[in-house]
Structures are given as C-alpha cells and as structure tokens.
N, CA, C and O atoms as CSV, one atom per row, in Angstrom:
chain,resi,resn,atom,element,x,y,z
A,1,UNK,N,N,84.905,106.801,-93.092
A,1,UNK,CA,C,85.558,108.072,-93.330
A,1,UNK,C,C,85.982,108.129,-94.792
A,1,UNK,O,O,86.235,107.100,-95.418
A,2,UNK,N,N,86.065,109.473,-95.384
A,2,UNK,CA,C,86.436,109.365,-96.877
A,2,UNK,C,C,86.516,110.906,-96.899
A,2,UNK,O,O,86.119,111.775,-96.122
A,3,UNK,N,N,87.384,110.930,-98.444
A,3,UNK,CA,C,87.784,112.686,-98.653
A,3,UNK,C,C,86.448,112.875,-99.760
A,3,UNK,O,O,85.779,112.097,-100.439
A,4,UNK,N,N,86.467,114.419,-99.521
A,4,UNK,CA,C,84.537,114.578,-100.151
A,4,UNK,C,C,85.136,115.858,-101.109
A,4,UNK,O,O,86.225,116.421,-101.001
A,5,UNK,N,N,84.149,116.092,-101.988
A,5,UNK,CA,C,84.853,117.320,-102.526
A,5,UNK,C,C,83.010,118.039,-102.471
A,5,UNK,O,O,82.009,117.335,-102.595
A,6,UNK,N,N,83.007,119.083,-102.323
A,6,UNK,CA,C,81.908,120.023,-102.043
A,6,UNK,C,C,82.246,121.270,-102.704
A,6,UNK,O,O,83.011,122.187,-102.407
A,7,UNK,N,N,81.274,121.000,-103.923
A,7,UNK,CA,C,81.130,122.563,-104.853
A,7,UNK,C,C,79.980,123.509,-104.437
A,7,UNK,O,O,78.799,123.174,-104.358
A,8,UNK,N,N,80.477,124.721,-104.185
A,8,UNK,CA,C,79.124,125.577,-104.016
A,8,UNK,C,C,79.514,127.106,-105.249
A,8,UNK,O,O,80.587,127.392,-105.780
A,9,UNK,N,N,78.261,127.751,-105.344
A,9,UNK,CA,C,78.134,128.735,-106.193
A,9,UNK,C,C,78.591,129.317,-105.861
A,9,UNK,O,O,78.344,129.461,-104.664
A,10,UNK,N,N,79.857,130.407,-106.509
A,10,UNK,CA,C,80.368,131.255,-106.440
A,10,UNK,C,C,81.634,131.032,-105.788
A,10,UNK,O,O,82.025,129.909,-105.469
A,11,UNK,N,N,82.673,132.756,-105.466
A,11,UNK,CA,C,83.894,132.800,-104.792
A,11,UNK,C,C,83.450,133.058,-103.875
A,11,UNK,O,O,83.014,134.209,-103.884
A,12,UNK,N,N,83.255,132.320,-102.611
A,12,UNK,CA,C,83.597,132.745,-101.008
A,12,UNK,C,C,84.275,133.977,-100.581
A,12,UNK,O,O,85.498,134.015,-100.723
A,13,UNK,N,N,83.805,134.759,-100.193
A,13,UNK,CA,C,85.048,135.927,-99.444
A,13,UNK,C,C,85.809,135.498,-98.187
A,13,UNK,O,O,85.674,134.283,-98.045
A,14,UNK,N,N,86.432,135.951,-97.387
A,14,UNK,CA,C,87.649,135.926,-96.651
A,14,UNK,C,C,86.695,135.008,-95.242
A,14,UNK,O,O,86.724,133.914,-94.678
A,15,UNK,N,N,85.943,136.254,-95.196
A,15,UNK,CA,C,85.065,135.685,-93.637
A,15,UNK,C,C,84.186,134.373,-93.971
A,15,UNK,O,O,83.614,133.913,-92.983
A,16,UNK,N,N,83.980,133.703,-95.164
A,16,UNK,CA,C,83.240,132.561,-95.345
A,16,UNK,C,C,83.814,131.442,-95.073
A,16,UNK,O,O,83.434,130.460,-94.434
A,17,UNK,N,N,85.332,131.832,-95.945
A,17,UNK,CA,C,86.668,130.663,-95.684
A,17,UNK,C,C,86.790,130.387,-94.733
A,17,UNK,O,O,86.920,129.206,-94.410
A,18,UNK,N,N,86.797,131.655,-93.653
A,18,UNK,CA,C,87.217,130.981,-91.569
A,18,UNK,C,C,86.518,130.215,-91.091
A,18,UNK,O,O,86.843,129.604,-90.073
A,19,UNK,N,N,85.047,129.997,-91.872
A,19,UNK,CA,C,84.001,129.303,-91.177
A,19,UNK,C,C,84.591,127.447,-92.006
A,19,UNK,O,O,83.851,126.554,-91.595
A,20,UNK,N,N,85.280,127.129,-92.614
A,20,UNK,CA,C,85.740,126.093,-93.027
A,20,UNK,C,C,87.227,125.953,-93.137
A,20,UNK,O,O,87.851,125.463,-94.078
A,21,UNK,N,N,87.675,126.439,-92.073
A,21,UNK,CA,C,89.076,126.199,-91.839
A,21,UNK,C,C,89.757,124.639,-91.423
A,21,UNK,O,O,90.888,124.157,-91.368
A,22,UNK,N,N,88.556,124.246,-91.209
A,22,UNK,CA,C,89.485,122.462,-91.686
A,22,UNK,C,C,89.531,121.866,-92.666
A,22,UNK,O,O,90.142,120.803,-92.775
A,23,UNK,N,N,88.743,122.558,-93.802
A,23,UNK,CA,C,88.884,122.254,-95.506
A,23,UNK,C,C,89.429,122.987,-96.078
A,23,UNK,O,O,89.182,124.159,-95.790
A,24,UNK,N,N,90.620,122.681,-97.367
A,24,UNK,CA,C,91.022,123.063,-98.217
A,24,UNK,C,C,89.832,123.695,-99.050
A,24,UNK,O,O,88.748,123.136,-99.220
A,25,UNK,N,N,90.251,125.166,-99.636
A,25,UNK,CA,C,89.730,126.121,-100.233
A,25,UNK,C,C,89.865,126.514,-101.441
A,25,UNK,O,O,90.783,127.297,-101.685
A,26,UNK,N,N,89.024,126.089,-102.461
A,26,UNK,CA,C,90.079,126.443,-103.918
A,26,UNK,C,C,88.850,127.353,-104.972
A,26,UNK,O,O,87.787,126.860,-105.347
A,27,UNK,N,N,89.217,128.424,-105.219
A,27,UNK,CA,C,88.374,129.342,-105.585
A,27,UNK,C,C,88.355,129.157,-107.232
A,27,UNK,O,O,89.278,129.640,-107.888
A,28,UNK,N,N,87.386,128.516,-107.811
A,28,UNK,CA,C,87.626,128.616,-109.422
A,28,UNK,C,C,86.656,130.025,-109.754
A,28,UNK,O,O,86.128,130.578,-108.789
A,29,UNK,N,N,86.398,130.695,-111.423
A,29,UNK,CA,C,85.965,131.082,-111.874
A,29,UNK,C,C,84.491,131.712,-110.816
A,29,UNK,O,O,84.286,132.692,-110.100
A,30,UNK,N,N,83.954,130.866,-111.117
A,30,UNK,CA,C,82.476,130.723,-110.812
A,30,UNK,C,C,81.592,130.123,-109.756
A,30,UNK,O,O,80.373,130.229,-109.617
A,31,UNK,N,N,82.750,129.269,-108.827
A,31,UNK,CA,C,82.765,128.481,-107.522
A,31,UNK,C,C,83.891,128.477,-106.616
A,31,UNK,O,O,85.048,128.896,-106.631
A,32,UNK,N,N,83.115,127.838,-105.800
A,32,UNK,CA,C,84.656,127.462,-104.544
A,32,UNK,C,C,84.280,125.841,-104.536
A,32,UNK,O,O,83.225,125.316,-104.893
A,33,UNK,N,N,85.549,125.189,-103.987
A,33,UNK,CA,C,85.231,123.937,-104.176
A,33,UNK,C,C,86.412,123.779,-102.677
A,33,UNK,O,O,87.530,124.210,-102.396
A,34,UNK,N,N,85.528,123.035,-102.111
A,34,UNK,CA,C,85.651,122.794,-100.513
A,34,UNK,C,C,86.416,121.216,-100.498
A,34,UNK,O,O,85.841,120.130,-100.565
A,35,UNK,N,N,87.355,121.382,-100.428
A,35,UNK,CA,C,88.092,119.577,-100.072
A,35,UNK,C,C,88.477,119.359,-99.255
A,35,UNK,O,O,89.507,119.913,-98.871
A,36,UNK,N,N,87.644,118.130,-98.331
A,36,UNK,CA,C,87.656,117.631,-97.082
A,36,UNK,C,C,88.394,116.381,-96.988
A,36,UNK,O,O,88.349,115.748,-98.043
A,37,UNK,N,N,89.316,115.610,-95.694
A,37,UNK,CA,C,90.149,114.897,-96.178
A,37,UNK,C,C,89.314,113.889,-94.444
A,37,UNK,O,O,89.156,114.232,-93.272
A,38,UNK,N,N,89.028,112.697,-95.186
A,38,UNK,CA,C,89.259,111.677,-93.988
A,38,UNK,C,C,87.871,112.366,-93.282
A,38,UNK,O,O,88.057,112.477,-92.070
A,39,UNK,N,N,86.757,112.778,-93.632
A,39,UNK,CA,C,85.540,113.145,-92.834
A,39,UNK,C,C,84.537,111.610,-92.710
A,39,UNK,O,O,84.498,110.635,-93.460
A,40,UNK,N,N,83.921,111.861,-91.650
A,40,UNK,CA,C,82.789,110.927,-91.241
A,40,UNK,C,C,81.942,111.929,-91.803
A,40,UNK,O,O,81.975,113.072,-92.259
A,41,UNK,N,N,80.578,110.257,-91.381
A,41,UNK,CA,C,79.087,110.744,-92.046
A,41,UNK,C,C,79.158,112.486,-90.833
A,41,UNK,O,O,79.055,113.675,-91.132
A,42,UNK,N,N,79.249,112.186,-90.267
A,42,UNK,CA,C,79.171,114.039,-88.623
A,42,UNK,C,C,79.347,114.748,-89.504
A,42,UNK,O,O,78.561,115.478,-90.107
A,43,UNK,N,N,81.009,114.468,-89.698
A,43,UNK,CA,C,81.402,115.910,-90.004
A,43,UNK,C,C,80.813,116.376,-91.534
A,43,UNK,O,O,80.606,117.581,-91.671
A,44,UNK,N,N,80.598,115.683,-92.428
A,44,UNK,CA,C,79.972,116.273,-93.430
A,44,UNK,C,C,78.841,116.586,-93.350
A,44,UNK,O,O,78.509,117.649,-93.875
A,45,UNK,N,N,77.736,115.678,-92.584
A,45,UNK,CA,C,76.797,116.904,-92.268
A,45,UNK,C,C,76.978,118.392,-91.472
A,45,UNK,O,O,76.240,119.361,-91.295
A,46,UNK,N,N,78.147,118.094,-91.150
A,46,UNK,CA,C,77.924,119.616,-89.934
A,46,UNK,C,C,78.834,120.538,-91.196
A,46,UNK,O,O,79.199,121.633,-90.768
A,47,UNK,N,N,79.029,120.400,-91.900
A,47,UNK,CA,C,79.886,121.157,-93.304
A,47,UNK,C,C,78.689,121.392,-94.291
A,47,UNK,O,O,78.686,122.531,-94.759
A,48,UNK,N,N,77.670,120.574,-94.716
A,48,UNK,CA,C,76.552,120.723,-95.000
A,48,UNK,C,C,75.864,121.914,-94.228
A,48,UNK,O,O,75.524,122.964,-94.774
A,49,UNK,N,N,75.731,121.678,-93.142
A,49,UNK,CA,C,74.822,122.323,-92.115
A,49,UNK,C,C,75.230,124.111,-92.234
A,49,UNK,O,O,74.359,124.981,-92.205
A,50,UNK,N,N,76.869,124.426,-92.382
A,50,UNK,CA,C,77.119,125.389,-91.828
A,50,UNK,C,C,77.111,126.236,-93.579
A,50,UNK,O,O,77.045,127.465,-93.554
A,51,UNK,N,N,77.164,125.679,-94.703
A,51,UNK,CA,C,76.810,125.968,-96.210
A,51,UNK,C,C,75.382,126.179,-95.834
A,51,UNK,O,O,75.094,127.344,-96.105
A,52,UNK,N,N,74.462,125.598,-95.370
A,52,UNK,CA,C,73.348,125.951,-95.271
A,52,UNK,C,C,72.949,127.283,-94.873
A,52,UNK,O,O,72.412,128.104,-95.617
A,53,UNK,N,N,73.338,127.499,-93.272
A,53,UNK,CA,C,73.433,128.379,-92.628
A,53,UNK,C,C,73.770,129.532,-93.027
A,53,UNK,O,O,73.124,130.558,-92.813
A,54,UNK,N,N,75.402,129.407,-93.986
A,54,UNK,CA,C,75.833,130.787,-94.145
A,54,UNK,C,C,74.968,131.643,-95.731
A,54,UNK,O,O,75.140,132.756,-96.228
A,55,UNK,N,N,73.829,130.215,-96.199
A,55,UNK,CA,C,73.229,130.934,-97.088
A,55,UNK,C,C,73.794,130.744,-98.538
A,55,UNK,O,O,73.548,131.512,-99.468
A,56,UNK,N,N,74.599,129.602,-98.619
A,56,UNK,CA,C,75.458,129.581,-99.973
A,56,UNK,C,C,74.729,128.391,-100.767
A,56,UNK,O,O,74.118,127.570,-100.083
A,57,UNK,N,N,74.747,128.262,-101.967
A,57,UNK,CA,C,74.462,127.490,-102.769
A,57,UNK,C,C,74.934,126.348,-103.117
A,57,UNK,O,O,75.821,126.342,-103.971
A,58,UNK,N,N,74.392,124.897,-102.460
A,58,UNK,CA,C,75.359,123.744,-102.532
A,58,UNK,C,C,74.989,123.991,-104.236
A,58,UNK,O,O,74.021,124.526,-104.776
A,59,UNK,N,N,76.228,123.342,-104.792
A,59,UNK,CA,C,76.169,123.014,-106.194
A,59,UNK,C,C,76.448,121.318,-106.192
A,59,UNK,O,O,75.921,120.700,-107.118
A,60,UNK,N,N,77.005,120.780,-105.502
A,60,UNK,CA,C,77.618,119.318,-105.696
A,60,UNK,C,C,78.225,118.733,-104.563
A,60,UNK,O,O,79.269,119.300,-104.241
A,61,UNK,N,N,77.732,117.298,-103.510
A,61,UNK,CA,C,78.775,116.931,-103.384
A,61,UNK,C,C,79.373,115.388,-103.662
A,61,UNK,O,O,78.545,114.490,-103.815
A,62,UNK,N,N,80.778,115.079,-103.728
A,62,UNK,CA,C,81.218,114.444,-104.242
A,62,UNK,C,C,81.915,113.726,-103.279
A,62,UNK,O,O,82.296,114.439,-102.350
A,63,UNK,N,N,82.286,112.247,-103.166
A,63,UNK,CA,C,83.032,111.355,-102.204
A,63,UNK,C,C,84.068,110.812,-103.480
A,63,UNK,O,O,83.692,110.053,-104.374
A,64,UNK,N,N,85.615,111.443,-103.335
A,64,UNK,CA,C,86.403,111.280,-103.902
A,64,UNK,C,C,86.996,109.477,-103.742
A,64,UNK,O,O,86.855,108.869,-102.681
A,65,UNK,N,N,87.403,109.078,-104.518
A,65,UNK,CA,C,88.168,107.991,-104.957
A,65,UNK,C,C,89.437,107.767,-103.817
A,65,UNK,O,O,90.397,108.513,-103.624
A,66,UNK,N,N,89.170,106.737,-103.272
A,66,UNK,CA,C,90.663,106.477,-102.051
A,66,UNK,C,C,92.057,106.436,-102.790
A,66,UNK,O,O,92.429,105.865,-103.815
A,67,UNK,N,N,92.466,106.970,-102.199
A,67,UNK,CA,C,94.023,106.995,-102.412
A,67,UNK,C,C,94.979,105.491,-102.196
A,67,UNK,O,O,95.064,104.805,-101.177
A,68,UNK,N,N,95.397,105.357,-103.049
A,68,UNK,CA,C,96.425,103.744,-102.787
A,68,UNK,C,C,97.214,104.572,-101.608
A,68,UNK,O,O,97.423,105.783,-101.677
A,69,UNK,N,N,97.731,103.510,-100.221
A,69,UNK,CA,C,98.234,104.127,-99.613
A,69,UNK,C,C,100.246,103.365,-99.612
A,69,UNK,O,O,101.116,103.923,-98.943
C-alpha cells in the first residue's frame, strides 16, 4: 500500500470529482492532481481504470515518499 499522486490534463468539473470521492482533489492552473492515501496495487488500477473511462488525460502517476510515522 502507498499514497500515489495522479496528474491528469486539465480542471475536472463537479460531476468528474464524485467519480473520485475517495481522493483528495486539487485543481491547479492546467490540471487536477488526484491524491490517494494508503492505496493497493486494486485500487490504483481501478482509479486508473475509471480516468480511462471518463475519457481524461493521464498526465503522470506518481508513488509519493512514506511518511515517518
């Protein structure tokens, strides 16, 4: 398990966000950047899967650095 960070092209609108309501949502400029906390290999494919689906542009993804706990 690990926190992932997932950039895709562009700002997401309202109804894109509901479809990733177990990731943090952070809308820059020119992207959204999707931060997932504590996902397995599953769930990032099925977060993959549903970017696919809704037609959006992966730009990046990233497996963030563990946190000292």
């Amino acid at each position: 398990m690990g926190d992932f960070e997932i950039r895709v092209r562009g700002r997401i609108g309202e109804a894109f966000r509901a479809a990733f309501g177990e990731l943090t949502v952070v809308l820059r400029p020119a992207e959204t950047v999707l931060l997932g906390s504590g996902l397995d290999q599953a769930a990032l494919y099925a977060v993959l899967d549903r970017i696919q689906a809704l037609g959006l542009e992966l730009l990046e993804v990233r497996r963030l650095p563990a946190t000292p706990q």
